[in-house]
N, C-alpha and C positions, 0 to 999 in steps of 0.2 A: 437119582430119580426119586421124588418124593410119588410116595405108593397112594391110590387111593381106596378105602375099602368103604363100602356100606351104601347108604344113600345120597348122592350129591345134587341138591334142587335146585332146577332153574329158576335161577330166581328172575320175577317178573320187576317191571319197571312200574313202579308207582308214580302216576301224573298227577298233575292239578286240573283244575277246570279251564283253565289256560291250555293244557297239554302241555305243559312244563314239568321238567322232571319235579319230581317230590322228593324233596331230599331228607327232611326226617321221618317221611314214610317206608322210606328205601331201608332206613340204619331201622325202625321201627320193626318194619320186615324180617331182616335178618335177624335181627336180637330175639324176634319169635321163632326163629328156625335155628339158632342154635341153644334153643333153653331144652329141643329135640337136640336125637343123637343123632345129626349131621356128620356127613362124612367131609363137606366142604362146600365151597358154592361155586356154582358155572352163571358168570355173570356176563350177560349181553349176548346169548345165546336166543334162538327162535323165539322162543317162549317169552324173551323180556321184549320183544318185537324189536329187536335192533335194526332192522332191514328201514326200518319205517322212521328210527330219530337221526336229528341232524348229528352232523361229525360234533361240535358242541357238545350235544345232550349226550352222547354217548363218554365224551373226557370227562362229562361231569359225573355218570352214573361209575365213571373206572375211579375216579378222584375218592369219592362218596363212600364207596363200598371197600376201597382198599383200606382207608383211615380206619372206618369202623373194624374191619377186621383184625387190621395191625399184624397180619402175620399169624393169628392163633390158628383158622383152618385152614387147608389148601385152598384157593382163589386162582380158579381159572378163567381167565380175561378176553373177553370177546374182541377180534379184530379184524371180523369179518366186512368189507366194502366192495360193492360191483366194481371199485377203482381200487387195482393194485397199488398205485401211487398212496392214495389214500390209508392205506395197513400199511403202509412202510412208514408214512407221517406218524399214526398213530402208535405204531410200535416206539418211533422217537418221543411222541411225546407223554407217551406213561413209563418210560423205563424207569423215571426217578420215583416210582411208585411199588408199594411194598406188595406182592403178590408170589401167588406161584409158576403159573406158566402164564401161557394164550393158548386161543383154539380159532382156527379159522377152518370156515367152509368156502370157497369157489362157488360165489350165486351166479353161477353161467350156466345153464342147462344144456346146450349143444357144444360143448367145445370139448376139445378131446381128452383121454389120459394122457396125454403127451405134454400136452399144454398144461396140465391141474398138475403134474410131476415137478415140474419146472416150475412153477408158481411156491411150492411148496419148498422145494429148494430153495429158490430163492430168498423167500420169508425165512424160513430155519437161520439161514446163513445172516441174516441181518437183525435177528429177533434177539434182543438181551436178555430173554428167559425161553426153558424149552419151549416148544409148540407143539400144538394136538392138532393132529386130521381132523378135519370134521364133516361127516357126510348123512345124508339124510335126499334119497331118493325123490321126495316133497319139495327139495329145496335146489336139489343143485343134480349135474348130472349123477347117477349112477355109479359108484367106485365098487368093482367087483373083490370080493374077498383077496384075490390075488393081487390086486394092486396095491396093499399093504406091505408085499417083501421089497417093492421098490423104493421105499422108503425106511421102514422099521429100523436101518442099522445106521439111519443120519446120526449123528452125534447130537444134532438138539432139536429131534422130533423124539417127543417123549411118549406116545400115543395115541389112540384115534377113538373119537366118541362113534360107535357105525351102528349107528342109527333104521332100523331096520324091523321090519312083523316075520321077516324071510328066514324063519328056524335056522333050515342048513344052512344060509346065508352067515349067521350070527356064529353056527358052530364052527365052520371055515375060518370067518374071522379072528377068531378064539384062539385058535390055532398057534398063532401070531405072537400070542403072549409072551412077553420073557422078562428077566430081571429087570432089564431096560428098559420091554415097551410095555403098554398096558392097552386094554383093550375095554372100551365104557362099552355097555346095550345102553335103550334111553326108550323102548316101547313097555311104559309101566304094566301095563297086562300080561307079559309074559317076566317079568321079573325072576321071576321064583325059576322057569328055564332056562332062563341065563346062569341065575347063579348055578343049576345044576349041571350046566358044559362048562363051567370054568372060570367066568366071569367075577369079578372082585367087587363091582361096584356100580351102579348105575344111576345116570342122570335122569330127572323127569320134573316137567313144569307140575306135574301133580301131587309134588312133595308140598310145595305151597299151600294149596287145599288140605290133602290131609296125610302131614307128615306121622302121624301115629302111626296109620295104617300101611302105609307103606314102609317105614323102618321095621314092623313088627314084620313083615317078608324076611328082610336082611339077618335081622337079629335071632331067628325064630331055627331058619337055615345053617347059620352060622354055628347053632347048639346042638347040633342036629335032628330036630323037632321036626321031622318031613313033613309027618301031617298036620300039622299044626302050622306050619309056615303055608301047605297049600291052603286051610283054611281061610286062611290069613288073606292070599293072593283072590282068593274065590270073593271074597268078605269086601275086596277093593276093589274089585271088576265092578261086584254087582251095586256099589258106591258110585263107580264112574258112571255106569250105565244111569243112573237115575241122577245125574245133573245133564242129560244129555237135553240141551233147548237148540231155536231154531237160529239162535249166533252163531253155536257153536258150526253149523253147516256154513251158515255165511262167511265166516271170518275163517276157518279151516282151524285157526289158533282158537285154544279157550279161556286166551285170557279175559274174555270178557265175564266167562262166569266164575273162574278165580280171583279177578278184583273182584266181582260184586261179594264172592263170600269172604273175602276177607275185608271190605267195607262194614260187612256184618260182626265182625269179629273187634273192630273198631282201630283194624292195622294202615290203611290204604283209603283212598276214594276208587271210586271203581268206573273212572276212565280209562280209554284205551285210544289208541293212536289211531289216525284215520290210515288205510279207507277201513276200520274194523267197526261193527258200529256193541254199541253197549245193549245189554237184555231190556227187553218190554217187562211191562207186568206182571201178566204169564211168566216169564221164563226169570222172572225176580222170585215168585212164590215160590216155584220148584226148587230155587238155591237155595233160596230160607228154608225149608222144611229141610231138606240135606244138611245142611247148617246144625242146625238143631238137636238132630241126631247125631253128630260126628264127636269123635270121641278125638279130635284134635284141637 
């Protein structure tokens, strides 16, 4: 089991004005995310809007991102599809591609744990690299902390990203933990309580924006600097809070005003997949000013 510790970013998909992938946007991207102390990248996860690109643009963003890594950090590979058929295809056709695991989520909202159990076997047993649970309440039905021991002792489910605001929820989860499995948070706000039930490492599309501030959580904890890491976590809220425009309501996702700051930064164009739409005016000056002062 390769372990992951620290901050792992979702990394977002950089389009064209086409809405084509960006592909020396993408290697762009990452080469500014590991000049930070990245723990690894979660590629094709919510935040890159995988839900939203064709089977195509997704082998090309798995193609893209694996070359440029080459195996230096852990690389977890998105192969999530409302069509099972379709992550069994996709698992065949990235196996000969250099990476760490997969992580998939069940975009079914009503179907049961019986059926997301079975799904999940099934994947493991055909997946040439371990597999990550992936659950997020937002996206797919409900996985209760218990429904982690159903799983946890497969031989190639290596994990679960449990995506979650729900404290107890996340400490339950926690629980779970063993040399084998590992257990991701991915709600950037509470960071700093994750890592202090047990938690080793968490994902967030907001390491993009501003990976400074959020590895200084990870690293700050990790010395054991309590109060200095909550500053830290206080110092990042009150950052999130003030890129908060009226996309980010529309779209539920904020990649639209993480492309537009990283457009600023001069990594990406700051498109996004329909149906998301991109920031007005308004809601451009308020990045820029955030922009400005950001120490990432």
């Amino acid at each position: 089991m390769q372990k992951l510790n620290g901050v792992i970013p979702v990394v977002v998909t950089p389009l064209t004005a086409e809405l084509e992938v960006d592909e020396r946007s993408l290697v762009r991207l990452m080469e500014y995310l590991e000049r930070h102390k990245i723990g690894g990248y979660w590629i094709l996860g919510t935040g890159g809007e995988d839900m939203s690109l064709s089977y195509q643009q997704r082998l090309r963003v798995a193609e893209i991102s694996t070359a440029y890594n080459d195996g230096r950090l852990p690389l977890i590979l998105g192969s999530s599809f409302f069509s099972t058929t379709e992550s069994k295809t996709f698992l065949k056709d990235t196996e000969r591609l250099n990476f760490s695991a997969y992580h998939y989520m069940p975009y079914h909202t009503l179907v049961g744990l019986e059926n997301i159990a079975e799904i999940y076997q099934m994947l493991a047993g055909q997946a040439s690299r371990p597999l990550w649970i992936y659950t997020s309440a937002n996206w797919t039905r409900f996985i209760p902390p218990d429904f982690i021991a159903r799983l946890c002792d497969h031989p190639n489910i290596e994990g679960i990203k449990f995506s979650t605001s729900n404290a107890v929820h996340i400490e339950k989860a926690l629980t779970y933990q063993s040399d084998s499995f590992q257990v991701l948070t991915a709600v950037v706000k509470q960071f700093l309580s994750s890592l202090s039930m047990g938690a080793r490492a968490g994902t967030t599309v907001e390491a993009c924006l501003f990976p400074n501030e959020v590895i200084a959580i990870s690293e700050r904890f990790s010395q054991g600097e309590y109060a200095n890491a909550l500053s830290a976590q206080r110092e990042l809220n009150r950052k999130l809070e003030s890129t908060t425009t009226g996309a980010g309501d529309d779209n539920f996702l904020r990649v639209a005003e993480i492309k537009y700051a990283l457009s600023l930064k001069g990594i990406c164009e700051p498109f996004v997949c329909h149906p998301y739409r991109m920031l007005d005016k308004a809601e451009r000056e308020i990045i820029a000013a955030v922009v400005s002062n950001s120490s990432s």
